[in-house]
N, C-alpha and C positions, 0 to 999 in steps of 0.2 A: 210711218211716213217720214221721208226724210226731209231733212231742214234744208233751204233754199242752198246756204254754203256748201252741203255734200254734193246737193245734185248739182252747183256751178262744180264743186271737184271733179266729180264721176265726168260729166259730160269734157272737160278741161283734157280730162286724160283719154276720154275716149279720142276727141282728135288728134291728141299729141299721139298717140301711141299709133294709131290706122292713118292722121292724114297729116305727119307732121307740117308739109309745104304750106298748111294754110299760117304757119303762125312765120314762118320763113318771110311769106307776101305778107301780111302785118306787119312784122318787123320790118322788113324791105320800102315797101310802101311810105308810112309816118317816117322813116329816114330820111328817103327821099323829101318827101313837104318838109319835112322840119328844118332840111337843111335849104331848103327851095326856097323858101320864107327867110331862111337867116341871111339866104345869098340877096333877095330883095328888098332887106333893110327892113322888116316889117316890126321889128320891136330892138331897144336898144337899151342897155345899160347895165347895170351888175350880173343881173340874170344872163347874159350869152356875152358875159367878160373873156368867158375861156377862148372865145376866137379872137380878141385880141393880145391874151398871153402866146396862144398857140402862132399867131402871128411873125413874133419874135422869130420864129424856127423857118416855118414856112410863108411864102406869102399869103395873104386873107384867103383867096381865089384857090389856093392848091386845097384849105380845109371845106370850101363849099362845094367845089365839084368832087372831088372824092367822096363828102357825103350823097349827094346828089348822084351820083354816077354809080357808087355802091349799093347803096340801097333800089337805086332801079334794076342794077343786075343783079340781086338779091331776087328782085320779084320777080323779074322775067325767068330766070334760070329754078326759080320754084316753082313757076307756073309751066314751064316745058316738061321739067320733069315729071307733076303732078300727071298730065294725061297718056304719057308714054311709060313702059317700064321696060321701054329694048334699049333703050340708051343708059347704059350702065355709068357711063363713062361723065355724064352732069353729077353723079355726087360732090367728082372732085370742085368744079366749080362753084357748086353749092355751097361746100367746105369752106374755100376759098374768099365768097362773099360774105360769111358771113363771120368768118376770121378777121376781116379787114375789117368790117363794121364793129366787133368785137375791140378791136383795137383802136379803130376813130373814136367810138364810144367812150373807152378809158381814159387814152390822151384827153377826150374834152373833157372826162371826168377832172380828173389831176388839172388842167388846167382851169378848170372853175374853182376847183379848190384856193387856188392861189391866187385867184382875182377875187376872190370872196368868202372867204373860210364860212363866216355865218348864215349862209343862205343854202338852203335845203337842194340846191341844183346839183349839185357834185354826185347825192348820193341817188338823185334821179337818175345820171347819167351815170353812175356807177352800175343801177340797175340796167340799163338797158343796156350793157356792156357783157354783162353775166347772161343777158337773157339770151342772147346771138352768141354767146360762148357756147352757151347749152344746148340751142339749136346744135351751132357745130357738131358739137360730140356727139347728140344725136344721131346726126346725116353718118356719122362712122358706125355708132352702134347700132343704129337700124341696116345696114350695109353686112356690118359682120351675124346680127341675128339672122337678118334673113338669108345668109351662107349655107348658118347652121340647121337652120330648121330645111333647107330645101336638100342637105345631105341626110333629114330622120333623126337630127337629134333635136 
């Protein structure tokens, strides 16, 4: 019988591997609120510091709608692609989304470092930086597997 961890592993991989776009609309999604929420003032102080370092570079407004605007195109462009497979041509957008969110993610990372080295956010936001990196490279190696396999290797 296997223990509750494998079958959350097995099942983890079973979507990542046949339906990656749902973890794309996850990720896209909690981006979107998360930044939807930070654009609405709904919590303030060391914890979401990093938009006031990030501030310094850009104004407040370019780091909430970016998130906001990212992560929605994130989901929409993973749910178009999910029911359709003639349109070859939404990877690159997908890529795209989820590069940029890969890289909002960091910058917040590194910027809550510096507004707050001793609180666990950074490597929150480090995580979810890594996690939309790895979708990315997904969306390419599932692009280039399924090349290979529809030429018989």
């Amino acid at each position: 019988m296997p223990t509750p961890l494998k079958r959350a592993y097995r099942t983890f991989r079973f979507f990542f591997e046949r339906e990656p776009w749902v973890f794309e609309v996850i990720f896209g999604g909690a981006t979107a609120v998360f930044f939807f929420l930070l654009w609405a003032d709904w919590r303030e102080g060391p914890t979401f510091g990093s938009i006031s370092v990030l501030s310094e570079v850009q104004p407040e407004d370019f780091w909430h709608w970016s998130g906001l605007l990212g992560g929605w195109a994130q989901c929409t462009v993973a749910l178009l692609s999910s029911g359709s497979r003639s349109w070859p041509w939404l990877k690159w957008p997908r890529w795209i989304a989820a590069g940029w969110l890969g890289c909002l993610w960091g910058s917040m990372a590194a910027a809550s470092w510096l507004a707050a080295p001793g609180t666990p956010t950074a490597s929150i936001y480090a995580a979810c930086s890594l996690c939309n990196l790895y979708v990315a490279l997904h969306i390419l190696w599932e692009d280039e597997y399924r090349l290979i396999r529809r030429a018989g290797g």
